[in-house]
FIPA-616402 format. One record per residue (C-alpha): residue in one letter; z, x, y. Coordinates in steps of 0.02 Angstrom, whole numbers, plus 50000, padded with zeros to 5 digits. Example, Ala and Ser with C-alpha at 12.3 -4.5 7.8 and 13.67 -1.06 7.14 Angstrom:
A503905061549775S503575068449947
END
This chain:
X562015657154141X561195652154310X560625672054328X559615671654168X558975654954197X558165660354370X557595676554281X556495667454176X555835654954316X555255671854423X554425679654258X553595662954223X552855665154430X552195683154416X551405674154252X550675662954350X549945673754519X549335687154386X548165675354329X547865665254485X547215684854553X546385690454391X545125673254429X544575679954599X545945674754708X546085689554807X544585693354898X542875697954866X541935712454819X541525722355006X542445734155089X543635723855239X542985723855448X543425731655596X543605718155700X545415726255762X545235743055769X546815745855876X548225738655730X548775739555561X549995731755487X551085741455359X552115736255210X553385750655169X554185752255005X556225755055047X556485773854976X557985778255056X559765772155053X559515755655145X557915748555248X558795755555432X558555773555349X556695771955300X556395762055485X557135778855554X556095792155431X554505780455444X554275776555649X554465791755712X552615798155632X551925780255643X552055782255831X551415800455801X549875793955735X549835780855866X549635796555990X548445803155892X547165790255857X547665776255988X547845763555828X549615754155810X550595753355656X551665738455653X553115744055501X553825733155402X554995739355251X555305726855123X556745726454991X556115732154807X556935715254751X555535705654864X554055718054856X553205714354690X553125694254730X552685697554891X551385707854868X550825694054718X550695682254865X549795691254981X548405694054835X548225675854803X548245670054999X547305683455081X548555681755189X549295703155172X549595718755267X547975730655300X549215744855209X550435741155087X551655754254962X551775749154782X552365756754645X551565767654534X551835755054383X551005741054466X549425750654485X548305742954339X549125724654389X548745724954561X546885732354514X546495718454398X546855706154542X545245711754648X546185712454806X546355730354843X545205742954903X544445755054754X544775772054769X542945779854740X542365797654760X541685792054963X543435784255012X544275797854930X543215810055004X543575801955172X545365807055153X544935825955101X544685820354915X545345818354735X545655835454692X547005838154801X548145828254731X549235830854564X548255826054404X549915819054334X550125807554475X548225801154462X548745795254301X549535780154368X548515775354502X547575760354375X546765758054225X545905772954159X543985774054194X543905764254331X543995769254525X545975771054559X546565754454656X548025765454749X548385784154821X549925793354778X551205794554910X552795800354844X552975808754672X554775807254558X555235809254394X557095806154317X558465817254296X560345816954252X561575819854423X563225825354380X564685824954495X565365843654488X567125839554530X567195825454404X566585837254282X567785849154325X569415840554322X568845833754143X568395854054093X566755848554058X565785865854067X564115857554069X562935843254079X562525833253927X560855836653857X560695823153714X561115804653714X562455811553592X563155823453712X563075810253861X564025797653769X565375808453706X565355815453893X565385798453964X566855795853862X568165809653924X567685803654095X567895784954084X569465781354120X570875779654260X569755765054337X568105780354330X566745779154234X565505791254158X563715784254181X563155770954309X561805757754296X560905745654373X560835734354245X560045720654352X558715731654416X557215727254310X556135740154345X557595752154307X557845744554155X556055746154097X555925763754140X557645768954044X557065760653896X555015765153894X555845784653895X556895779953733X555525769153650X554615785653664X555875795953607X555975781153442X554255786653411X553645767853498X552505758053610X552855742653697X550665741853679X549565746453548X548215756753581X547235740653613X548295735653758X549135720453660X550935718553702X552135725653543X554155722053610X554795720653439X554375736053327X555935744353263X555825759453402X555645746353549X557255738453473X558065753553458X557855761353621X558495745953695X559985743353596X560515761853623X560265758753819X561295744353833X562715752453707X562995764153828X564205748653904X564015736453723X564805750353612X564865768953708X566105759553844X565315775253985X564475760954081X565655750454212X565505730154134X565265726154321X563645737154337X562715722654223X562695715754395X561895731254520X560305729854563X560475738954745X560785753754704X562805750354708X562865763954552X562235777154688X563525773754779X564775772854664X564385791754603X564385795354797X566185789754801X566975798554631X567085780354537X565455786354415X565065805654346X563235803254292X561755793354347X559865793854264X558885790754406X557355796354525X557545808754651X559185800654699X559745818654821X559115811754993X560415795354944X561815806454901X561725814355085X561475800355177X563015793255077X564095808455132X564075821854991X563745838055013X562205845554896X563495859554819X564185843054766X563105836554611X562085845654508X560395841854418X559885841654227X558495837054123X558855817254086X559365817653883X558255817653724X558875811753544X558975831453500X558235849653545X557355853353701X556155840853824X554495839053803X552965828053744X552975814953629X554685810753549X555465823553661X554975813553823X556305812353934X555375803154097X554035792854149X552995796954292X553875789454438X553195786454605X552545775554761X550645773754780X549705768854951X548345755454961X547365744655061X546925725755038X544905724355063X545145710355168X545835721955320X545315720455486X545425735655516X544685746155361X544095763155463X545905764355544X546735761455359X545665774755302X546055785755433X548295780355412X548055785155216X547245802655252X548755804255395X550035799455251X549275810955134X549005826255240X549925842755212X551095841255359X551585823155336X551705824255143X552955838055185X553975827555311X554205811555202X554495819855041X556035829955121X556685814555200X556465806355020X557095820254915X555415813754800X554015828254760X552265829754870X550885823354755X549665835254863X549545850454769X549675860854969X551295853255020X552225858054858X551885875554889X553005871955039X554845880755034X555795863655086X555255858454897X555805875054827X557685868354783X558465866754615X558525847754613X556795845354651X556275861354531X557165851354398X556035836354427X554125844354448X554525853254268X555105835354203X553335828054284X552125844154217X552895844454050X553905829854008X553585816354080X552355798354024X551665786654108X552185768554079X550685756954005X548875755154130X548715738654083X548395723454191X549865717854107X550985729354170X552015720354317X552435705554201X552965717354057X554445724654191X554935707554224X555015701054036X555815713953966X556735720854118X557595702254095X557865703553938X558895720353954X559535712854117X560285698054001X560965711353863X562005719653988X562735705854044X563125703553868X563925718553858X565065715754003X566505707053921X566655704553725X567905690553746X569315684453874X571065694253858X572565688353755X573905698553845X574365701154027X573935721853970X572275716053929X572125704454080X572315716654207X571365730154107X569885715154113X570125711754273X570085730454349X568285728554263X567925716054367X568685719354528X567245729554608X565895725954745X566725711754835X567105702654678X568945701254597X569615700854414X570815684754433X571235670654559X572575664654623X573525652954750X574695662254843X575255651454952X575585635554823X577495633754802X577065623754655X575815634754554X576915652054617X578365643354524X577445637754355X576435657054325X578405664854351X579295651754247X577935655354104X578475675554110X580125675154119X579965661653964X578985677053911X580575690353958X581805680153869X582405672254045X582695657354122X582965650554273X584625642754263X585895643254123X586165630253992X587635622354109X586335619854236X586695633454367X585415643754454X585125660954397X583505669054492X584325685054482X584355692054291X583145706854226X582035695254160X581815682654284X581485696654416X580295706754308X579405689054283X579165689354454X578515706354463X577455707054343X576605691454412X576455702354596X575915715854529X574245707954471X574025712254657X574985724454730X574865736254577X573525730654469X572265724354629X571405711954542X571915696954640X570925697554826X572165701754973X571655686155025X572535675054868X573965678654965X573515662055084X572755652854957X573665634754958X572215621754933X571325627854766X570325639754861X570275650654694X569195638554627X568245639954746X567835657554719X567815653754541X566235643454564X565405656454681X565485668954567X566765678254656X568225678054565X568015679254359X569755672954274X570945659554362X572375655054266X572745633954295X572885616754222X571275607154184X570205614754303X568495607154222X568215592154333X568515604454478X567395617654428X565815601454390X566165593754565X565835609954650X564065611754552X564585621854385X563805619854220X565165618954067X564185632453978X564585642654137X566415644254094X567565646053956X569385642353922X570895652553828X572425652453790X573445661353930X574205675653905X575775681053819X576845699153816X575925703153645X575445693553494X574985673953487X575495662453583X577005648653518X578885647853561X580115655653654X579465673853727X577835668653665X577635653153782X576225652253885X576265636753982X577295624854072X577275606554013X576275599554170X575625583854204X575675567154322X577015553354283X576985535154346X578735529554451X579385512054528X580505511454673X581845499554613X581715489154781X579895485854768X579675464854813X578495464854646X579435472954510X578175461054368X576615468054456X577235485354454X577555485154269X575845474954261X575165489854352X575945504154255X575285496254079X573675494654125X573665511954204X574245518554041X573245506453929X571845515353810X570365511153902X571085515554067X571925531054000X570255538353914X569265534554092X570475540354212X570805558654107X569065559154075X568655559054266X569925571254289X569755584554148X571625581254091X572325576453917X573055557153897X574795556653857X574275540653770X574305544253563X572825535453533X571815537253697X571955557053634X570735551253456X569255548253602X567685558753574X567975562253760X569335575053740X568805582153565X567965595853715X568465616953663X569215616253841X570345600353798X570785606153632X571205623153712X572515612053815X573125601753695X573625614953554X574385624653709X575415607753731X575905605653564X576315623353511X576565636753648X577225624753810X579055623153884X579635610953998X580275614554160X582215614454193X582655596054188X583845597454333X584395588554482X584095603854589X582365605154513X581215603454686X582075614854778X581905627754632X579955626354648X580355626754837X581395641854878X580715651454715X578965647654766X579285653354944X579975671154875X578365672554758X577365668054916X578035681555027X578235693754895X576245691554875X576195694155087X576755709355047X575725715854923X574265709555039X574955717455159X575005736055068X576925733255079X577915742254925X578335728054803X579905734254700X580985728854582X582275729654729X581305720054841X580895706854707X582825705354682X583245703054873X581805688354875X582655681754720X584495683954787X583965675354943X583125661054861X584735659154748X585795656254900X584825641854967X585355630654799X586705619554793X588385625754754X589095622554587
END
């Protein structure tokens, strides 16, 4: 897949600028100047909902301390998806902010590179020293022993949110406390499109904290004691296989949330799709998002059994954002004096309320503002409960490796395998109709393709067309509930995009290779999908579906014969050329080149024994051919079947764009109405 691919080329850079910095790239060993005393530049971390919130919670006391010290801060927020690589960057260039936010984890990585100030009793004592600041959130400010590389800034820990109401109308008294509990919890509430946990299962850092908690709940270490790296021992495997079969096997986790990574499971609980998120302080999102607080509650994130605590009965790591300068600053009395502004009492009070996270200053979370039942929840889960993840200079490339590598599980765990029935198609394809993406493609507007998908289902509901004498019959129960049911993948099911409904120029392929539409149902679409810059391992093919069962004859057809045939007008001026033409157009060699160009089977016997077309999608077509195809009615009347039938299908699917009532009624009036545009017999 092109996702996993890229993955492993950004794991194989942070590789590469973690060493480039652990040689000396960053900067060297004295404290930075003060040639520009009046600026600093500052590199936010983006804590709240999107990077307009923080610009709105940060400026107001950066121009605050701009009054108070005559010093600009120029703010910049950047995404968590960019901040790690950028940061890498700046250590290896020189070329950085005077003040930066990073995250606790990358404390020890960033350390080892050289390029950030130490923390050492006289700076610390220049921002009213070490000692007033949480011992637990010390902890992951670098590698034990030495000087801390970083300052804590905002304290979190995980918990479990619950959505009351969902809870509610499930009579579910009360929040899960084992991974038992949660997954037979997640289970009453997953269903009706709603889900019972949400994930960001492209989020690597997310990843790597849900599964460091478990490891240490499996008794396990992704390092020895040494500091070497350890993935592999049965408890590491463990917690990550029962993290990702909360989706895999559990079926609480949305397929579709293999693909968050922006906090779209946040928003998802905000909205009643998702009961439960694990997840860091996650109260100040909630309100911005619109809930009230009397809205979601807050639990201790599970254990494997009994109570939280140390050890196996961790249920947390220590979560948080640390505050450091590069030594190369301009500026190094003025970044002094921003950290001891960020850290004071008052402001520590400020931007942890905005945040929802916990003051690291012991003073500020004495204040009443932190005094609330969520944020009780999560200093008892950091005092007593809570680990750190690994000091080791290792630490930012262990996130990405293994955050990939559950990344790539999840994605996994999406979809076992593509549906056999039209039940399990749009069942599939509500999975995968969510953020902006859709469940199956289609063409709307083609007259052609409209008629081929509703001759296949009424084949399907024992119907036809037109009756053996040849008349037209677009009116019987099956015919109309082929139509319908082929509709309703839109108006009913919503797992076709509005916008289908204009579709008339493949534009579902389109989508198809974007990534924005996962199942299109078509002939030899291969050549296609290559010319617009797929890989074939990027798709698969399947028979399409059928009522029930497998596919073959009669109700259980599931295609149309299609396909190109050659014609001669009968007044051409060259009838010997034309023939001349037409054989060598349907000669072997020309047959196995022009199919092969196109993705589509020859009709030539022995152009089929190629190596060419011995492909699993050509032999998916060909056995659909042989066994499970009908022909379209062989009738004079034919093209103005796929005309005026095609045209109802096409404004039936207006409608359903529309968010007009599609109805059996209103599929028969469409039908009627086609029906009386045929020739009289």
């Amino acid at each position: 897949m092109r996702r996993s691919r890229a993955a492993a080329v950004g794991a194989l850079t942070l590789s590469l600028a973690l060493t480039m910095a652990a040689c000396g790239g960053g900067s060297s060993g004295t404290e930075g100047s003060n040639e520009q005393p009046k600026t600093l530049t500052y590199w936010a971390s983006n804590q709240g909902a999107n990077l307009e919130v923080d610009k709105k919670v940060l400026q107001p006391e950066l121009d605050k301390f701009e009054k108070e010290t005559g010093i600009e801060v120029k703010l910049e927020v950047v995404p968590w998806a960019d901040l790690l690589n950028r940061i890498l960057t700046a250590t290896t260039s020189g070329q950085g902010p005077d003040v930066l936010n990073i995250g606790n984890t990358w404390s020890a990585s960033l350390q080892s590179s050289g390029a950030l100030l130490p923390w050492d009793a006289k700076n610390f004592e220049a921002i009213g020293g070490k000692d007033r600041f949480v011992r637990s959130a010390l902890g992951s400010t670098g590698v034990q022993g030495q000087d801390p590389a970083a300052v804590p800034l905002y304290s979190m820990a995980y918990a479990l949110y619950y959505n009351k109401k969902m809870f509610a109308d499930a009579g579910i008294e009360k929040p899960p406390a084992t991974w038992e509990e949660l997954a037979e919890t997640g289970r009453k509430l997953s269903e009706d499109g709603k889900w019972g946990l949400g994930a960001e299962g492209s989020n690597l850092s997310n990843n790597i904290h849900q599964v460091f908690v478990l490891a240490k709940q499996h008794g396990a270490d992704f390092f020895t004691p040494e500091g070497k790296a350890d993935f592999t021992s049965d408890g590491a495997v463990a917690a990550v296989k029962q993290y990702v079969d909360l989706m895999a096997k559990d079926k609480i986790i949305a397929p579709g949330n293999a693909e968050y990574a922006q906090n779209q499971s946040l928003s998802d609980f905000a909205k009643d799709k998702t009961a439960m998120v694990l997840w860091q302080t996650a109260s100040a999102t909630f309100k911005t998002q619109g809930m009230n607080e009397d809205e979601w509650g807050v639990a201790p994130a599970p254990v494997q059994s009994g109570e939280p605590g140390q050890g196996t009965a961790t249920n947390s790591m220590v979560a948080g954002i640390n505050m450091a300068v590069f030594k190369n600053t301009k500026n190094i009395a003025g970044a002094k004096t921003f950290v001891k502004f960020m850290t004071s009492d008052e402001e520590q009070i400020i931007l942890n309320k905005a945040y929802g996270s916990i003051p690291p200053v012991k003073a500020a979370q004495q204040d009443p503002a932190v005094d609330t039942p969520s944020l009780t929840v999560l200093r008892e889960t950091l005092a007593t409960r809570a680990a750190a993840l690994p000091q080791v200079p290792e630490e930012s490339q262990f996130e990405t490796v293994v955050g990939t590598a559950v990344e790539e599980l999840f994605a996994d765990a999406g979809i076992e395998k593509p549906p056999a029935t039209w039940e399990e198609l749009a069942e599939t394809g509500r999975k995968l109709s969510e953020a902006g993406k859709w469940g199956l493609g289609a063409d709307g507007s083609n007259l052609s393709n409209n008629l081929h998908q509703v001759f296949v289902l009424a084949k399907q509901h024992g119907a036809d067309f037109f009756t053996p004498d040849g008349k037209s019959d677009f009116t019987s129960d099956g015919a109309v509930a082929a139509v319908k049911q082929y509709v309703d993948l839109m108006a009913k099911d919503k797992i076709i995009a509005p916008g289908n409904a204009e579709y008339a120029q493949n534009q579902s392929l389109s989508d198809f290779a974007k990534d924005k539409t996962a199942m299109v149902l078509w002939q030899t679409a291969s050549a296609t999908f290559k010319t617009q810059g797929m890989n074939e391992d990027e798709w698969g093919v399947a028979p399409a579906p059928v009522q029930s069962g497998e596919p073959g004859q009669g109700t259980a057809t599931n295609s149309m014969v299609a396909g190109i045939n050659m014609a001669v007008f009968k007044n051409t001026k060259n009838i010997d050329g034309a023939k001349k033409f037409v054989k060598f157009m349907t000669s072997d060699e020309e047959q196995i080149i022009l199919n092969k160009a196109y993705g589509s089977i020859p009709p030539v016997k022995a152009a089929q024994q190629d190596p060419a077309f011995d492909t699993p999608s050509l032999t998916v077509l060909r056995e659909t051919l042989a066994t499970s195809a009908a022909a379209l009615p062989q009738v004079p009347e034919e093209s103005q079947f796929e005309t005026v039938v095609g045209t109802a299908v096409k404004e039936l699917f207006a409608d359903a764009a529309a968010g007009r009532p599609v109805t059996t009624e209103s599929v028969r009036d469409k039908l009627e109405k086609a029906q009386q545009q045929m020739p009289k017999k």
